[in-house]
GUBALO-644157 format. One record per residue (C-alpha): x, y, z; residue in one letter. Coordinates in Angstrom, 1 decimal, padded with zeros to 4 digits. Example, Ala and Ser with C-alpha at 12.3 -4.5 7.8 and 13.67 -1.06 7.14 Angstrom:
# residues 2
[[012.3, -004.5, 007.8], "A"] [[013.7, -001.1, 007.1], "S"] 
//
This chain:
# residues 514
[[-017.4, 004.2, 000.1], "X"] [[-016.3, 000.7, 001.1], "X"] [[-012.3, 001.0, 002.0], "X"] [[-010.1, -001.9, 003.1], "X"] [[-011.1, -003.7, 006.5], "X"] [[-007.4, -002.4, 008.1], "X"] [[-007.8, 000.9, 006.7], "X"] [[-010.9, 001.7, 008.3], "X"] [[-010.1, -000.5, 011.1], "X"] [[-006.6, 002.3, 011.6], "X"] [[-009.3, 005.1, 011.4], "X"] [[-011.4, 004.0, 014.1], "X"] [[-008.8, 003.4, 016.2], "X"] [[-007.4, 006.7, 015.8], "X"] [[-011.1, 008.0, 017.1], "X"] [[-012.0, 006.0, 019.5], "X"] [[-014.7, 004.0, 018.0], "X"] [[-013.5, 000.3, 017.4], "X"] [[-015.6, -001.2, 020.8], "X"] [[-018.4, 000.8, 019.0], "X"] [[-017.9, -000.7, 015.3], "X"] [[-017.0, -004.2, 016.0], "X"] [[-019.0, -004.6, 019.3], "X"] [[-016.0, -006.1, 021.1], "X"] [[-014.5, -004.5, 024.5], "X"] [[-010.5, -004.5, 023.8], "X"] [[-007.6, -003.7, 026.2], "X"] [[-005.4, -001.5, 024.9], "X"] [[-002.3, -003.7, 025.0], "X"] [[-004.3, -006.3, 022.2], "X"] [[-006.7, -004.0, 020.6], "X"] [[-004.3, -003.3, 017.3], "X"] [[-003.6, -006.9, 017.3], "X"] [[-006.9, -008.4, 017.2], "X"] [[-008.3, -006.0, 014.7], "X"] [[-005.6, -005.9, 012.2], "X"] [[-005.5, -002.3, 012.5], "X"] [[-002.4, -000.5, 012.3], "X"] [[000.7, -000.7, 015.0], "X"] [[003.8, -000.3, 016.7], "X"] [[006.0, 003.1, 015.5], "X"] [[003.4, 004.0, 013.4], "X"] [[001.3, 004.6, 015.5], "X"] [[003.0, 007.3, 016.8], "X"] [[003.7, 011.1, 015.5], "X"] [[000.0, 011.4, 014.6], "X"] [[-000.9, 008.1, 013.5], "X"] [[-001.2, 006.4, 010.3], "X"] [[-004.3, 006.3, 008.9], "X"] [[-003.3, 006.3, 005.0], "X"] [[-006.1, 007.5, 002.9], "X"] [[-009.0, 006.8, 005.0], "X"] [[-012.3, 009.2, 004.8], "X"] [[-011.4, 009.6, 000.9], "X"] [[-012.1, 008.2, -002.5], "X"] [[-011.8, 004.6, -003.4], "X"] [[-010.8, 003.8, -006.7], "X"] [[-009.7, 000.7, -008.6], "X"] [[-006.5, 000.4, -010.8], "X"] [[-005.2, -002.4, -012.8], "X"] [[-001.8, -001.0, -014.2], "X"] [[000.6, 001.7, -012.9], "X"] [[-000.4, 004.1, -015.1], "X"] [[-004.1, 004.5, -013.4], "X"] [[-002.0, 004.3, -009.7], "X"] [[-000.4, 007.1, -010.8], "X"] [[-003.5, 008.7, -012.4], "X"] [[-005.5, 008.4, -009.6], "X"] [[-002.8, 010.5, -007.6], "X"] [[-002.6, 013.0, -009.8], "X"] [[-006.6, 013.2, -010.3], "X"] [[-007.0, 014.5, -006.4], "X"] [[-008.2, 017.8, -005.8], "X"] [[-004.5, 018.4, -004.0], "X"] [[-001.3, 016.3, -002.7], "X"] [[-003.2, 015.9, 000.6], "X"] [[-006.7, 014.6, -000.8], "X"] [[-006.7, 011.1, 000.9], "X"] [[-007.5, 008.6, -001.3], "X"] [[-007.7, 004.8, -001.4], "X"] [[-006.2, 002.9, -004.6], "X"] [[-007.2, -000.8, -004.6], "X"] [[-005.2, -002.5, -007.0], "X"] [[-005.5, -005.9, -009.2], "X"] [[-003.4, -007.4, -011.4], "X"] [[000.7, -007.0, -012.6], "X"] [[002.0, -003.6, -012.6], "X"] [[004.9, -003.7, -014.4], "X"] [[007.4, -001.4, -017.0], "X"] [[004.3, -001.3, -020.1], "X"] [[002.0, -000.2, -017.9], "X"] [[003.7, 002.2, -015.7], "X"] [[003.9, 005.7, -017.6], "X"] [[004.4, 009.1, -015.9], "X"] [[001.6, 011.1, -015.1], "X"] [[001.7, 014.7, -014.7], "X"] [[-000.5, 016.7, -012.3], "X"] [[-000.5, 019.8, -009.6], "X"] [[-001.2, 017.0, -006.6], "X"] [[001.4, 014.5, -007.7], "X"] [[005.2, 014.1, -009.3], "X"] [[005.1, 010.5, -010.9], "X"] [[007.8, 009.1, -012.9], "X"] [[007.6, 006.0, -015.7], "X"] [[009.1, 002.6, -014.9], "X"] [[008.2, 003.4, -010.4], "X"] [[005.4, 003.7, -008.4], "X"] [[006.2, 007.5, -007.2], "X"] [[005.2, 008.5, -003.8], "X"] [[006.9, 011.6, -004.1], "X"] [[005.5, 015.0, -002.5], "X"] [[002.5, 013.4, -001.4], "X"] [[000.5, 012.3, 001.9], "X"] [[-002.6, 010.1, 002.7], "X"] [[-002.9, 007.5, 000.5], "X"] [[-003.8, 003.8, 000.7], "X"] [[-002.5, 001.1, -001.9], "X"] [[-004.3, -001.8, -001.0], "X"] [[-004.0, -005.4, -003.2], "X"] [[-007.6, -006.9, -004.0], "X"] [[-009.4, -009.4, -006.0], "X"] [[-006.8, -011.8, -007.3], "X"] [[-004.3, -010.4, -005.8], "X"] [[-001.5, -007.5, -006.8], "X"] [[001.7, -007.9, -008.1], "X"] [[004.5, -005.3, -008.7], "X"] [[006.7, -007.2, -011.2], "X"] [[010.5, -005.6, -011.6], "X"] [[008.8, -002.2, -010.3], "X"] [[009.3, -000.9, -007.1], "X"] [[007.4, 001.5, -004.8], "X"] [[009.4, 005.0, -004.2], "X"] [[008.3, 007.3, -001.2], "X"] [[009.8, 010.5, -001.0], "X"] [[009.2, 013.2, 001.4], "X"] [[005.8, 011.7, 001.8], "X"] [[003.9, 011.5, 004.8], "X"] [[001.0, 009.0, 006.1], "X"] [[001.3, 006.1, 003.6], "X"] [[-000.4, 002.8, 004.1], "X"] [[000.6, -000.1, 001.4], "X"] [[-000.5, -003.5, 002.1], "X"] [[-001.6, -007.1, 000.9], "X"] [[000.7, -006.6, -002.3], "X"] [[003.4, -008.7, -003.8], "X"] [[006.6, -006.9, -005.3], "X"] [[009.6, -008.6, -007.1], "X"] [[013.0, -008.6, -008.5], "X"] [[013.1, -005.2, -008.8], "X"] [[016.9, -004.5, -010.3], "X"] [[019.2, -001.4, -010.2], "X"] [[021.1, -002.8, -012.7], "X"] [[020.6, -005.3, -016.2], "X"] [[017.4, -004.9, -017.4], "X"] [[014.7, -003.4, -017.0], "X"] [[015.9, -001.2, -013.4], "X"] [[013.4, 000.5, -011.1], "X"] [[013.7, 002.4, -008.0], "X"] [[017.3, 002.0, -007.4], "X"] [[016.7, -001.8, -007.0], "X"] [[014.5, -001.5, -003.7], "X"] [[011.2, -003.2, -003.6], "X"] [[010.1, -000.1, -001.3], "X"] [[012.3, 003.2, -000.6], "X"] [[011.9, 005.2, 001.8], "X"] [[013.7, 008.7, 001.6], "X"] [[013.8, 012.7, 002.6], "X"] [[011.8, 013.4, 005.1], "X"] [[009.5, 010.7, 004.9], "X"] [[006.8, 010.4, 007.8], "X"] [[004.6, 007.6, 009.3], "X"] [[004.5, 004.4, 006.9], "X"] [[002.8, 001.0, 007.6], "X"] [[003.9, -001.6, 005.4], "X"] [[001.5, -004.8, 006.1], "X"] [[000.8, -008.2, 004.9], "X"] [[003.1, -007.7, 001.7], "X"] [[005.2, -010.0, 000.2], "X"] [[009.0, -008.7, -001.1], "X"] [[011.2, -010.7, -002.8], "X"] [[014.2, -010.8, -005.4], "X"] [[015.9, -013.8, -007.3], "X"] [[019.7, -013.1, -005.8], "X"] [[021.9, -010.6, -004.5], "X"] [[024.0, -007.5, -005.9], "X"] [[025.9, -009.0, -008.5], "X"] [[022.4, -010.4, -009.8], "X"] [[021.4, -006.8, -010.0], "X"] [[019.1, -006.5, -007.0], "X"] [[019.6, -004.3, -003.7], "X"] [[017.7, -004.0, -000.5], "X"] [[013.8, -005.2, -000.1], "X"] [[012.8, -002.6, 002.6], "X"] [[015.3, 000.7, 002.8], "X"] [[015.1, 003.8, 005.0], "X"] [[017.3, 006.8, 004.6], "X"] [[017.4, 010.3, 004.8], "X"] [[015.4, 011.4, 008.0], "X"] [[012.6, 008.6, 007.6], "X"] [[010.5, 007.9, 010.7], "X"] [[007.5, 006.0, 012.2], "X"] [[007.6, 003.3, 010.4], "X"] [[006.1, -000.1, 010.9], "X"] [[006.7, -003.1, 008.8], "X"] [[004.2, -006.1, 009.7], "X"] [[003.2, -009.9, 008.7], "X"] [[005.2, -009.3, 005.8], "X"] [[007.6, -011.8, 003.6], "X"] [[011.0, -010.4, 002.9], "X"] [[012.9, -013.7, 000.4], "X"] [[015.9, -015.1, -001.9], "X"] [[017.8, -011.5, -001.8], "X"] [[020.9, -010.7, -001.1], "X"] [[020.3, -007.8, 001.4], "X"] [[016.9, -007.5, 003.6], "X"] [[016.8, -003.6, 003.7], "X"] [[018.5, -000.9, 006.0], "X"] [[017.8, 001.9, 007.8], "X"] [[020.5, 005.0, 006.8], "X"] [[022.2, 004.9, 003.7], "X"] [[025.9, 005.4, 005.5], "X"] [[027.3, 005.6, 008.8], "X"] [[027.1, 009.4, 008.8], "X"] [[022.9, 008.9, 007.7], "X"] [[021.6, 008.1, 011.7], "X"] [[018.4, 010.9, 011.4], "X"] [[016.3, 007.7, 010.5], "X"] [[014.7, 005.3, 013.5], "X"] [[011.3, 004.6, 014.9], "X"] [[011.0, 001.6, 013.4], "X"] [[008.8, -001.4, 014.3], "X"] [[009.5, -005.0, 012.6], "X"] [[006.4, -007.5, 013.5], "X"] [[005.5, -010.7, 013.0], "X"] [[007.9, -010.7, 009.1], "X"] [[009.6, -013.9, 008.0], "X"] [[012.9, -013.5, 006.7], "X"] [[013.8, -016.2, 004.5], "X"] [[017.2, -017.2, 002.2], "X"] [[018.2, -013.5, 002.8], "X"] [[022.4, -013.1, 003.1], "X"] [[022.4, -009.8, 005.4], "X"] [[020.8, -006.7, 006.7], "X"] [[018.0, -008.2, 008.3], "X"] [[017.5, -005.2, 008.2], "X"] [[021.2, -002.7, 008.5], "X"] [[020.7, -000.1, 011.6], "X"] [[022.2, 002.8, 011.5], "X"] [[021.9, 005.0, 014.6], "X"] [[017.7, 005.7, 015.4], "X"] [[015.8, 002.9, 017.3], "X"] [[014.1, -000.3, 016.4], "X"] [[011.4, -002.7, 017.8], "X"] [[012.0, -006.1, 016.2], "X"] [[009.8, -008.6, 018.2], "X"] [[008.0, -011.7, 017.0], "X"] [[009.8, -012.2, 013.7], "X"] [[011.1, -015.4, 011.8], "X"] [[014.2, -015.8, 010.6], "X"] [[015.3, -018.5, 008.4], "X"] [[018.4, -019.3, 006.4], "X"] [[020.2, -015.9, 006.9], "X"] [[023.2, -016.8, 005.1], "X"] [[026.2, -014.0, 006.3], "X"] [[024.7, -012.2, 009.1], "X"] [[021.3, -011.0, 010.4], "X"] [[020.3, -007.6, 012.4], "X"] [[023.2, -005.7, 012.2], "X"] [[023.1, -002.7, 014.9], "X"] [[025.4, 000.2, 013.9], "X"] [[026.8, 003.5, 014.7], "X"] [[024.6, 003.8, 017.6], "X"] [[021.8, 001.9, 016.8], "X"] [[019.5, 000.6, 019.5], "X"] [[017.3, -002.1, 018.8], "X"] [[014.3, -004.0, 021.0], "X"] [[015.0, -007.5, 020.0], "X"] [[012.2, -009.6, 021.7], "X"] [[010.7, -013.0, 021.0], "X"] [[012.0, -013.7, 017.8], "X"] [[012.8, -016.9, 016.4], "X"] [[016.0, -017.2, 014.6], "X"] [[016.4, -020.8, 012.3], "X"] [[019.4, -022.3, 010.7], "X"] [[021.2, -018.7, 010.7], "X"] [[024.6, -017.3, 010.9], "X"] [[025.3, -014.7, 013.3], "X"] [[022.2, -013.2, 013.5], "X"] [[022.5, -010.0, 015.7], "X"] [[025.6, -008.1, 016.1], "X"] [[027.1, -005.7, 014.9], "X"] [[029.3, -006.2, 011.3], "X"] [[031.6, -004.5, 009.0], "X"] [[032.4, -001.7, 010.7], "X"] [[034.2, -000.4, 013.9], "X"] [[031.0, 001.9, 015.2], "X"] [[029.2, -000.1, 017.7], "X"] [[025.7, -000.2, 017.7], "X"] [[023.1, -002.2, 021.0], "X"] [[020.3, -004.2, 021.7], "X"] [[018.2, -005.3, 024.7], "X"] [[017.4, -009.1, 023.8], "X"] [[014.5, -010.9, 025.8], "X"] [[012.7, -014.3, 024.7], "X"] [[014.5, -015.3, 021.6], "X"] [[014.9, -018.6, 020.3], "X"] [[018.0, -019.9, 018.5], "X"] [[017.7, -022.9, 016.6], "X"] [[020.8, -024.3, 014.9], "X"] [[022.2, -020.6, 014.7], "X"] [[026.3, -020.6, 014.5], "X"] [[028.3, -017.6, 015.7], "X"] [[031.8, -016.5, 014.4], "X"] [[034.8, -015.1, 016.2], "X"] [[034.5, -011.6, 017.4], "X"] [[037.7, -010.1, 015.6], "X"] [[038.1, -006.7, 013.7], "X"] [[034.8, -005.4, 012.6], "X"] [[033.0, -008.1, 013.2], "X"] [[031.2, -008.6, 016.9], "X"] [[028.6, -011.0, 016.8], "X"] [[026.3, -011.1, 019.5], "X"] [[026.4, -014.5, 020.3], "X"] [[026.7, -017.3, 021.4], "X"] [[024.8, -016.2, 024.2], "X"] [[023.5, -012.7, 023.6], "X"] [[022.8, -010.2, 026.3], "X"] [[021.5, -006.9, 026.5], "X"] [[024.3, -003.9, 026.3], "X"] [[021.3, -001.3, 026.4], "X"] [[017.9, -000.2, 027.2], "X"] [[015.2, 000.9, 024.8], "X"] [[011.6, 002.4, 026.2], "X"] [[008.5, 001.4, 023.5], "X"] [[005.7, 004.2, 023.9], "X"] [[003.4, 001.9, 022.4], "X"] [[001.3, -000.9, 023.6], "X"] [[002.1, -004.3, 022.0], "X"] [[001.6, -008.1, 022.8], "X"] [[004.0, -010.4, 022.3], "X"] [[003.2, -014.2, 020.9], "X"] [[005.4, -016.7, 022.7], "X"] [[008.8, -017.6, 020.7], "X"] [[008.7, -021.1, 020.7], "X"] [[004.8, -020.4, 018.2], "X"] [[006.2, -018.1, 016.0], "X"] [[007.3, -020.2, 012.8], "X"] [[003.8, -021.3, 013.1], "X"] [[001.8, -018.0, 013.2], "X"] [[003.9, -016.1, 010.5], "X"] [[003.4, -019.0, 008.4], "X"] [[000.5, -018.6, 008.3], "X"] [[-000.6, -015.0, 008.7], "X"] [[002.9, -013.1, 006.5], "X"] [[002.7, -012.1, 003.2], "X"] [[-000.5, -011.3, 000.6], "X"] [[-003.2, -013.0, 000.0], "X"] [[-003.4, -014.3, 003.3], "X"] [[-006.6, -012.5, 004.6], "X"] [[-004.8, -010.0, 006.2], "X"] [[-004.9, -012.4, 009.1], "X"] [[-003.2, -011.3, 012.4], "X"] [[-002.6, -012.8, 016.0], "X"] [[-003.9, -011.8, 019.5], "X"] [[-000.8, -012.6, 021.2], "X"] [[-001.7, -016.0, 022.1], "X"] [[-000.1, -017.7, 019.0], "X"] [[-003.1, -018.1, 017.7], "X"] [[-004.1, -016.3, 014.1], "X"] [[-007.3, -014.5, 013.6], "X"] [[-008.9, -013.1, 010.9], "X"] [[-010.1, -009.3, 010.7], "X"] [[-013.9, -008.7, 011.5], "X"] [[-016.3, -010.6, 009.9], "X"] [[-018.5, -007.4, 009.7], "X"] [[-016.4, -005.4, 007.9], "X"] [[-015.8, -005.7, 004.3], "X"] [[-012.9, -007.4, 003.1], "X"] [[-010.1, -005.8, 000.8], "X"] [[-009.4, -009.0, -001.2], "X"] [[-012.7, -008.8, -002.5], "X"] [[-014.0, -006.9, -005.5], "X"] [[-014.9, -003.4, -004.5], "X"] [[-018.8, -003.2, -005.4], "X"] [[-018.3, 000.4, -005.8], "X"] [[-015.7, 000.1, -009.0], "X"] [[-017.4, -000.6, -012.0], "X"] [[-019.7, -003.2, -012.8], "X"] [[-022.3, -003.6, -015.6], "X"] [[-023.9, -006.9, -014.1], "X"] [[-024.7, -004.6, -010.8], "X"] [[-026.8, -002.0, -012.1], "X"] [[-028.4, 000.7, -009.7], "X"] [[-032.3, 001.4, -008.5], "X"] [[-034.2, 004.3, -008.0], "X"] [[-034.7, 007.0, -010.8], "X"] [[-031.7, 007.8, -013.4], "X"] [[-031.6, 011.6, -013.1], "X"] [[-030.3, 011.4, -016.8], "X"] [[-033.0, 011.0, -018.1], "X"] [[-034.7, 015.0, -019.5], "X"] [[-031.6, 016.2, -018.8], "X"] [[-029.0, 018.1, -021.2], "X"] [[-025.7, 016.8, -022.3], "X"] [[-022.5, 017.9, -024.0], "X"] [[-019.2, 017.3, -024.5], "X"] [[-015.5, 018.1, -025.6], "X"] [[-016.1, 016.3, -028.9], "X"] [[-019.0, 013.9, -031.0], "X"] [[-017.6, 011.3, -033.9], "X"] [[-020.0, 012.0, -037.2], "X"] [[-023.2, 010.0, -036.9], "X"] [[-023.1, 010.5, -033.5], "X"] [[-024.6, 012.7, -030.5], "X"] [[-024.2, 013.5, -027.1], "X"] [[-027.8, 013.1, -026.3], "X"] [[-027.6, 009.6, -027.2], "X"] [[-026.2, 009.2, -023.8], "X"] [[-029.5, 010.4, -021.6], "X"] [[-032.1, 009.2, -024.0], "X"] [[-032.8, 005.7, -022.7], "X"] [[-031.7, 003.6, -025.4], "X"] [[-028.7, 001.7, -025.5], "X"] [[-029.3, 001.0, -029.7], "X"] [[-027.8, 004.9, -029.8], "X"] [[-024.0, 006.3, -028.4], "X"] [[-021.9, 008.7, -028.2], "X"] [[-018.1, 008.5, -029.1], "X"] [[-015.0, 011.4, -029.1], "X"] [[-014.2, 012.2, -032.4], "X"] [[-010.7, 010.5, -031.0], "X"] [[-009.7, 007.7, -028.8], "X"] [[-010.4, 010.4, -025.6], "X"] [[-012.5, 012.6, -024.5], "X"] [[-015.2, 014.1, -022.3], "X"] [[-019.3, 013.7, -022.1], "X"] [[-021.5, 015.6, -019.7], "X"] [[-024.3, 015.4, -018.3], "X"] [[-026.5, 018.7, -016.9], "X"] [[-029.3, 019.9, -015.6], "X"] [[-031.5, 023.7, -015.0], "X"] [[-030.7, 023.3, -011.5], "X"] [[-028.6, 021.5, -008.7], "X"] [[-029.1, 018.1, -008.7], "X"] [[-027.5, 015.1, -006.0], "X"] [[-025.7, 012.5, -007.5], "X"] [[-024.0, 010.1, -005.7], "X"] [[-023.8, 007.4, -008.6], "X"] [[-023.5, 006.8, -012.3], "X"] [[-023.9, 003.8, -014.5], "X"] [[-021.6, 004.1, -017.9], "X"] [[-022.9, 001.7, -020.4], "X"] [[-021.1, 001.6, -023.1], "X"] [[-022.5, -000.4, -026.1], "X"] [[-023.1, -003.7, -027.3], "X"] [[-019.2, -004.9, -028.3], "X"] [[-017.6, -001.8, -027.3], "X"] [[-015.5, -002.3, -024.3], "X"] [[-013.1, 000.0, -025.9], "X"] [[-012.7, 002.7, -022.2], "X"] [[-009.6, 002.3, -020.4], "X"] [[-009.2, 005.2, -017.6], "X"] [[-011.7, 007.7, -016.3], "X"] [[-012.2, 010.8, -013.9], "X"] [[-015.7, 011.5, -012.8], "X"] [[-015.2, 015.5, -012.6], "X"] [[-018.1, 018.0, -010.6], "X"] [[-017.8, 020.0, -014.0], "X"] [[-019.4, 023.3, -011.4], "X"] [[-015.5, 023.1, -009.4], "X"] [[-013.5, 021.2, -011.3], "X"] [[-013.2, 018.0, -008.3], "X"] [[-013.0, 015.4, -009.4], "X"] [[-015.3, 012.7, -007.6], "X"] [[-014.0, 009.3, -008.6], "X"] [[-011.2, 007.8, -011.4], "X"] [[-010.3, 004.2, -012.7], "X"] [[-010.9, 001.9, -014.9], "X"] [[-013.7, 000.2, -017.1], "X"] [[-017.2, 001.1, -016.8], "X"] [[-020.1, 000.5, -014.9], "X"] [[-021.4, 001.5, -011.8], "X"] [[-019.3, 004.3, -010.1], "X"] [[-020.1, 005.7, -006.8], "X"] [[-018.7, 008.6, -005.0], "X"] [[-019.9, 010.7, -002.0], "X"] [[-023.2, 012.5, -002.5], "X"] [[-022.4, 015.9, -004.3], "X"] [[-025.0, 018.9, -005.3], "X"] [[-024.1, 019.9, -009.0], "X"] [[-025.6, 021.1, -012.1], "X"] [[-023.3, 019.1, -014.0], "X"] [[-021.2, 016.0, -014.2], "X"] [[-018.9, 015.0, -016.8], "X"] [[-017.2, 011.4, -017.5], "X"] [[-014.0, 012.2, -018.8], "X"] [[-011.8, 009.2, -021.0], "X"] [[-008.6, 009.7, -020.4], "X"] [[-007.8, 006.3, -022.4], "X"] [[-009.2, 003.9, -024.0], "X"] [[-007.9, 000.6, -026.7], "X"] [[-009.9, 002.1, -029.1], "X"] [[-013.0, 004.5, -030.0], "X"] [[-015.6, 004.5, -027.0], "X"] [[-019.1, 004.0, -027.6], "X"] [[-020.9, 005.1, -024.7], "X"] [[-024.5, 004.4, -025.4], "X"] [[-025.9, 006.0, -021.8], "X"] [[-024.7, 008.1, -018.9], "X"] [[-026.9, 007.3, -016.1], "X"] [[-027.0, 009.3, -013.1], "X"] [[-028.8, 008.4, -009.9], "X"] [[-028.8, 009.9, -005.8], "X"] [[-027.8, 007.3, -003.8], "X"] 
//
């Protein structure tokens, strides 16, 4: 099934196969770059590959997010959620299921690995609802906007993080996203991007972090240092006040990032923290590296940066700015290969590669952006495998002679309306939910199914395509239309309604092989 361009990009990359794919002969040092593929820390431990080789389905409130996690065959089924639209508080209800742990009012990561949430379309917004990852493991979320999530006033989510990270989490990539509040802690907001409690490979990339009071940290105190591996690339900073991010103990690779308008103080290295600080262009900033409010001394190694109209305070107390002329009191080791854009270009290339809805573009090194493979499908498109009535399938409709039944039939109607041909006759639950199936004397391969629901219906909201033989189920989402789904042998297929505005007519259930 088509999957986002960097998805699949991280995937062959993990195997070998991007000269293959794209065509292209790539050193090492640039190959993650050029591509858009995945990179620094999280590219370690494993790799991060998110829910590529899985199911791709679409979701256009929190709700069907969290559906579609809870619809795998287990916590570890990868999967690919492509979302559109605002996800907010009226659309985000708990879902409960063995291969998830959701909770109303959050996007809950919790318990869970390889999954993908990808913005498409028009774009996807997480509106006062943040993204919680909890002792989770392989998570890619990208090309999405989240803001003013609050931890206090009204409504709250997630603690007041725009993503949190915590227990045991493994091997995140954060990229091309856009985070942003509308003020500080006395507003009611907290950090934009917070690791704690033994999180690790991490990388956050061409992202926007803006107009909050704290930028995120990584361990919640001074006694929380089980937290590091973390790579900051190619992110603008903008109107933030501190923690740019917070590091406490663990290391960090910060290279190529803009910062602009950091109000109180910037990357603030902590109780041992060691940070790679390299080509980084810091802009109309106060004390932007250092370490502040506290006595336990954290270090950097600083190469390349630029500091433009940046002012430094006295080093007194617990606070020890690195400046005005920062040097290196440490040495940090990066296993990975990286390439760095020159300084003096980087205002220009975040500008225009960081945050969504930018194409996912990336740069080679050479300060100049790029767009992903033209070859390869593109994730801010419409996914032609979601639904789509105006894209009907060819080749023969299986449904056609074969059985059907179902969990329940409104009077006046019949489950073989659905395989008769006919869209003049439908089917509907005798409710608002409910199941149709479709079945036949011996195994069949279906790899596709068209729901047509009838004239003026429009009433289905989310679905699960379930191989009624095991119990899998093959695809879930919203709408209806064409749904595909990797080729399966069964003797029957059920579409299951697990909401809907009103009652569903569904006047056919076509089936089809490829």
């Amino acid at each position: 099934m088509r999957r986002s361009v960097a998805v699949r990009l991280s995937a062959l990359l993990a195997t070998g196969a991007l000269a293959a794919a794209t065509g292209m002969a790539l050193s090492t040092s640039t190959a993650s770059a050029a591509t858009g593929g995945v990179t620094g820390y999280a590219t370690q431990n494993g790799g991060t590959t998110g829910g590529a080789g899985g199911q791709t389905v679409r979701a256009t409130t929190g709700t069907a997010i969290h559906q579609a996690l809870c619809s795998r065959a287990s916590s570890s089924t990868p999967i690919v959620i492509q979302v559109e639209g605002t996800i907010n508080h009226g659309n985000t209800a708990k879902v409960s299921g063995d291969s998830c742990s959701t909770a109303a009012g959050v996007i809950e990561l919790k318990q869970i690995s390889n999954v993908t949430i990808v913005g498409v379309g028009n774009g996807a917004v997480f509106d006062q609802l943040g993204i919680h990852i909890r002792d989770s493991s392989n998570i890619i979320i990208q090309n999405v906007t989240i803001r003013n999530v609050k931890k206090s006033g009204s409504p709250t989510s997630n603690g007041g993080d725009a993503i949190g990270m915590e227990s045991g989490v493994r091997n995140v990539w954060v990229d091309h996203a856009t985070l942003e509040a509308s003020g500080g802690e006395s507003e009611g907001y907290d950090g934009l991007f917070d690791m704690k409690d033994n999180t690790q490979y991490v990388t956050l990339s061409y992202s926007i972090l803006r107009n909050s009071g704290r930028g995120g940290l990584i361990g919640s105190s001074e006694s929380d240092t089980s937290n590091g591996y973390v790579t900051f690339h190619h992110n603008l900073y903008e109107n933030i006040d501190s923690r740019t991010p917070l590091l406490r103990g663990g290391i960090s690779h910060i290279y190529n990032n803009h910062y602009k308008n950091l109000n109180e103080s910037g990357i603030n290295s902590r109780a041992g923290a060691r940070a790679k600080v390299d080509n980084n262009y810091f802009e109309d900033s106060k004390d932007v590296l250092g370490t502040f409010y506290t006595d336990q001394a954290g270090y950097w190694q600083v190469s390349g940066n630029i500091f433009d109209n940046v002012t430094w305070s006295e080093r007194e107390g617990d606070n020890n700015p690195a400046g005005p002329n920062p040097t290196s009191n440490t040495s940090v080791g990066i296993p990975y290969a990286y390439t760095l854009d020159a300084a003096n270009c980087v205002p220009s290339v975040v500008s225009q590669t960081a945050g969504a809805n930018k194409g996912l573009k990336v740069s080679d090194g050479s300060c100049t952006p790029q767009t992903p493979d033209p070859t390869d499908p593109d994730p801010t498109d419409p996914d032609p495998t979601d639904p789509d009535p105006t894209d009907p399938p060819t080749g023969t409709n299986l449904s056609i002679g074969a059985g059907a039944d179902g969990s329940s039939k409104a009077s006046g109607t019949s489950y073989g309306n659905v395989v008769d041909g006919s869209t003049s006759t439908y089917w509907s639950p005798s409710g608002s939910t409910g199941s149709v199936s479709v079945k036949w004397g011996s195994a069949t391969t279906v790899s596709k199914i068209n729901i047509r629901e009838a004239s003026g219906s429009g009433a289905v909201g989310s679905y699960r395509v379930i191989n009624h033989d095991t119990g899998a189920v093959l695809a879930s989402g919203s709408g209806t239309g064409v749904i595909s789904f990797s080729a399966t042998s069964l003797k029957k297929i059920t579409f299951e309604i697990t909401s809907a505005s009103g009652t569903p007519r569904i006047a056919e259930f076509e089936t089809y092989a490829g």
